[in-house]
C-alpha positions in Angstrom: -10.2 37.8 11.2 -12.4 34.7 10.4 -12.0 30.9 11.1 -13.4 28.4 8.6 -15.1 25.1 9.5 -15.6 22.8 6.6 -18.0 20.3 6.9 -20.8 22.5 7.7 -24.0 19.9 7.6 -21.8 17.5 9.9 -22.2 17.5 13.6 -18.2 17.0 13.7 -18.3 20.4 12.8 -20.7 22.5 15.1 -18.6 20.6 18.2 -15.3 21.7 16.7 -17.1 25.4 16.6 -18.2 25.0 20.5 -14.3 24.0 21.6 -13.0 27.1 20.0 -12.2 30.2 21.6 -12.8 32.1 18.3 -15.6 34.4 18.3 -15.5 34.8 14.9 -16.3 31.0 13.4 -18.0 30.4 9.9 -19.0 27.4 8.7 -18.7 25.9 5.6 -19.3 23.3 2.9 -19.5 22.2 -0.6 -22.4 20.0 -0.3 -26.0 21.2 -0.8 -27.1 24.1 2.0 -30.4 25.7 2.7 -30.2 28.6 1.2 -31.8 30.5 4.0 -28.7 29.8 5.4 -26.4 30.6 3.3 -28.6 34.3 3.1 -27.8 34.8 6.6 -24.1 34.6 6.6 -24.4 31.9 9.4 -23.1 29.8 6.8 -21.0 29.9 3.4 -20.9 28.3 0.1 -17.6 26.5 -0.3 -15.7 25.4 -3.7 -16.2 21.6 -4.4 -12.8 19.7 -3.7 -13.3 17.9 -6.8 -12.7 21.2 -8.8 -9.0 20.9 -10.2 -8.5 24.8 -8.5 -10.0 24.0 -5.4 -6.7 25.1 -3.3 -6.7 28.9 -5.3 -10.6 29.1 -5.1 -10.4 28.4 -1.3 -7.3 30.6 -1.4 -9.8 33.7 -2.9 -12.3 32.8 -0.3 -10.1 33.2 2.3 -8.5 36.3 1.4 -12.5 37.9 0.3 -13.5 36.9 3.7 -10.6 37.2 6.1 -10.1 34.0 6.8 -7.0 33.2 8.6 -7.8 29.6 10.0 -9.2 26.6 8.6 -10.0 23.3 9.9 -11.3 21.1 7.0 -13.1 18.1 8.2 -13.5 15.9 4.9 -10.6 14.3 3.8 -10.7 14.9 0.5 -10.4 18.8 1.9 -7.8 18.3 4.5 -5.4 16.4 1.5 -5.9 18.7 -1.1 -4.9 21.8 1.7 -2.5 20.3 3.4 -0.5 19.6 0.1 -0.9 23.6 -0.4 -0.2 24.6 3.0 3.2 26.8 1.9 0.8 29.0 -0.4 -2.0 29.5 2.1 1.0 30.2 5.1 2.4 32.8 2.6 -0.6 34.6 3.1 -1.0 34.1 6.6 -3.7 31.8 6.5 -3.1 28.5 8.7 -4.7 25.0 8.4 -5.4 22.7 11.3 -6.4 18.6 10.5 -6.5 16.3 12.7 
């Protein structure tokens, strides 16, 4: 089981990595990566939020990858999840903001 960082290229997010227990963290994001990264699997390409099925693609994601926690660190994330918190619970997948 993976947890999800958004907000990859945001020093926000390596912190929140270092305060978790989780040994299994990926990070995330939307925004333009180096692909090098991305290669490694240190690092994963996530759906833009401004995508009208953002919730389901993130939803796929999470069920591809085993991902059973997110924290999103953009607002525009952490609105768009929250208001689909019921499907991703149904699945078993939780979401932490704020």
């Amino acid at each position: 089981m993976y947890t999800l960082i958004t907000a990859a290229n945001s020093s926000e997010a390596y912190a929140l990595k270092n305060t978790l227990t989780a040994a299994d963290v990926l990070l995330g994001d939307y925004l333009e990566l180096p692909e090098i990264l991305i290669r490694s699997g240190k690092i994963i390409k996530l759906p833009d939020p401004a995508d009208a099925s953002y919730a389901h693609r993130m939803l796929t994601l999470c069920l591809d990858k085993n991902i059973k926690a997110i924290y999103p660190l953009r607002r525009h994330e952490i609105d768009l999840l929250l208001n689909s918190r019921q499907l991703f619970s149904e699945y078993g997948i939780n979401i932490f903001s704020e």
